[in-house]
C-alpha positions as CSV (number, residue, x, y, z in Angstrom):
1,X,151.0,33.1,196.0
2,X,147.4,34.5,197.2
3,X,149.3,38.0,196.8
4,X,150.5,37.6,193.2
5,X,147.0,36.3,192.4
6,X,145.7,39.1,194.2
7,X,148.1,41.5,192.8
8,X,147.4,39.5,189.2
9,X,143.8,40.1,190.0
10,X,143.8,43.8,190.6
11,X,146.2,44.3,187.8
12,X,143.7,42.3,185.7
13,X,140.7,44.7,187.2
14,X,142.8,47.8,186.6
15,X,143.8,46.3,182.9
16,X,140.5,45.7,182.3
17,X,139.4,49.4,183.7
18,X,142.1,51.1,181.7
19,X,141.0,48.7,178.9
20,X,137.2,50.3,179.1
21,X,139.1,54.0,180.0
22,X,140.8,53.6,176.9
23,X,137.9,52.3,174.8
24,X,135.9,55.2,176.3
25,X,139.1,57.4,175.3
26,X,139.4,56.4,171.9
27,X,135.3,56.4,171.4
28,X,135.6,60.0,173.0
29,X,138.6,61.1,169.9
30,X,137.3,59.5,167.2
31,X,133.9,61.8,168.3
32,X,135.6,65.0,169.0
33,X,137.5,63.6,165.3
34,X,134.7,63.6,163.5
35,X,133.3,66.8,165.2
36,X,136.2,68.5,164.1
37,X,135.8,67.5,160.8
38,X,132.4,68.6,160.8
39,X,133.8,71.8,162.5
40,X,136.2,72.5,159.7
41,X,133.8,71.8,156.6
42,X,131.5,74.0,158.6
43,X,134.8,76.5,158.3
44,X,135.4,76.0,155.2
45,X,131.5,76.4,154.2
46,X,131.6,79.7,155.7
47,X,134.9,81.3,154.3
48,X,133.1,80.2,151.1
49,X,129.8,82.2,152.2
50,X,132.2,84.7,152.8
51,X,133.8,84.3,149.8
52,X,130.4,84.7,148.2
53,X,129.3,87.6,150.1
54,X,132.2,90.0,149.3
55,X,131.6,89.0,145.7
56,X,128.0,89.6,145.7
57,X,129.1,92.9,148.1
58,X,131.4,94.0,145.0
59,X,128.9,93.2,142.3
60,X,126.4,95.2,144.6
61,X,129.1,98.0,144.9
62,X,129.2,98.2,141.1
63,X,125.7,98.1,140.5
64,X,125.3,101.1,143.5
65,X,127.7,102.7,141.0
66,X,126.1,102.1,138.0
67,X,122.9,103.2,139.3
68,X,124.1,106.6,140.7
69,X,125.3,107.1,136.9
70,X,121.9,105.9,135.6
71,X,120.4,108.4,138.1
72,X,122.4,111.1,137.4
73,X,121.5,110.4,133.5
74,X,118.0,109.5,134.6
75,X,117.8,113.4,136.0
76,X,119.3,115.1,132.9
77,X,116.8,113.2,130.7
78,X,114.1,114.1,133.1
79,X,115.4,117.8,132.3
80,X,115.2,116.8,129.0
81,X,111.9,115.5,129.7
82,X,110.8,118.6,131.1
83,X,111.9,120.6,128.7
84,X,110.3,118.6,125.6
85,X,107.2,118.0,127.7
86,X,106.7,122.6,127.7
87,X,107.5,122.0,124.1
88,X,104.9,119.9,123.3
89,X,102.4,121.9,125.6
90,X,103.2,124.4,123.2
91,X,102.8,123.1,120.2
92,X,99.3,121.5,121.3
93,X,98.3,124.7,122.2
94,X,99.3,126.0,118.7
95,X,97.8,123.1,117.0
96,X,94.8,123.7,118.8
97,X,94.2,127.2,117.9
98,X,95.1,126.1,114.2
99,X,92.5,123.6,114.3
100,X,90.2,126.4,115.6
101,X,91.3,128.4,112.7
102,X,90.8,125.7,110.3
103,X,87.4,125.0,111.8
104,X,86.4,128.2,111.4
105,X,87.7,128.7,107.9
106,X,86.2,125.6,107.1
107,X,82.9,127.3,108.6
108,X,83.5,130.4,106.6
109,X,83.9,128.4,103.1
110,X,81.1,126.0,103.9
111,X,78.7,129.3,104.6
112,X,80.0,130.7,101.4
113,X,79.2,127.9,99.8
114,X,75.5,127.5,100.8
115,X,75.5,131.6,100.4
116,X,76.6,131.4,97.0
117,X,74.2,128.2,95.6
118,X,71.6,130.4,96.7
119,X,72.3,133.2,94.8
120,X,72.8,130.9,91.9
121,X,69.6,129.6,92.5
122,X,68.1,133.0,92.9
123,X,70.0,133.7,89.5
124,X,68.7,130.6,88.0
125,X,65.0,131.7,89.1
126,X,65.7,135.4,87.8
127,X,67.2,134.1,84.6
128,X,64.0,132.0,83.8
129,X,61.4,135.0,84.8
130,X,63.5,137.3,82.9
131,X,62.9,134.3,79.8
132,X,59.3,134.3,80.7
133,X,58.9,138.0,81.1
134,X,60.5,138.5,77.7
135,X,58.8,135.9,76.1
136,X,55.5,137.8,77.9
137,X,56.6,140.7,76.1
138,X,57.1,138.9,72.7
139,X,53.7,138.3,73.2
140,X,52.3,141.3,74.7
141,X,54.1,143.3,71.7
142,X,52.6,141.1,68.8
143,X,49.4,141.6,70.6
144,X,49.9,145.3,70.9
145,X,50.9,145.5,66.9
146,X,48.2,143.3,66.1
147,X,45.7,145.6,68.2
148,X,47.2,148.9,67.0
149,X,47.7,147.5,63.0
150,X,43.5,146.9,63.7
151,X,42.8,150.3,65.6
152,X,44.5,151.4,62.6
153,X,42.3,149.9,60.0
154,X,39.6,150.8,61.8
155,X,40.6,154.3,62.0
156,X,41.0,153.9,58.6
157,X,37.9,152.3,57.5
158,X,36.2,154.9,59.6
159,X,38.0,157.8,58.1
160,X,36.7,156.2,54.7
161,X,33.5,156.5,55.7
């Protein structure tokens, strides 16, 4: 009987051993379980990255697209550019030299102007001697007839004598 109590006991040891084996076993699974479901939501997590990355790569396709049109668009207006930028260097310079022109018409007139109020001044100032002078003369004349119409009566009073 001491050898199926020692067989009992050992069988109990080893039950208990596989008992703690197994524990450890099922401890060990339900830890590479649970890292495996972190391991696939970590897979899944990245297929959806890379579902979002060729998106965003296909958006950023299109948009590489869209901007070599712009470009392309963006250099015929800046042809375009060009072109009405000489224009209008042009037509500044021919605004400036009407400008000059005006200015210097405008220079011309005003000179005219002050040119001719003096001479209308200077006619004003003729005008009144001319008035003076003749009214001088008025006076000088009825002088004169008075003087001769007296040199007269004294010629004639003198003759009488």
């Amino acid at each position: 009987m001491d050898r199926i109590k020692e067989k009992l006991e050992k069988l109990r040891i080893e039950s208990e051993a596989n008992q703690v084996r197994a524990e450890k076993a099922e401890g060990d699974v339900k830890e590479l379980k649970a890292e495996l479901a972190r391991k696939e939501t970590e897979v899944q997590n990245l297929n959806n990255k890379i579902k979002l990355l060729q998106m965003d790569l296909e958006r950023t396709e299109k948009r590489v697209e869209e901007v070599k049109v712009k470009k392309a668009d963006g250099e015929k207006e800046d042809s375009q550019i060009a072109v009405l930028s000489r224009k209008v260097q042009l037509l500044e310079t021919q605004l400036e030299e009407k400008e000059k022109a005006w200015r210097e018409a405008t220079d011309k007139a005003r000179s005219l102007e002050v040119h001719s109020e003096h001479h209308e001044r200077k006619a004003k100032q003729i005008d009144t001697e001319k008035v003076e002078l003749e009214k001088k003369f008025e006076e000088l004349t009825t002088k004169y007839n008075a003087v001769k119409a007296e040199l007269e009566a004294t010629l004639k009073s003198l003759e009488d004598l």
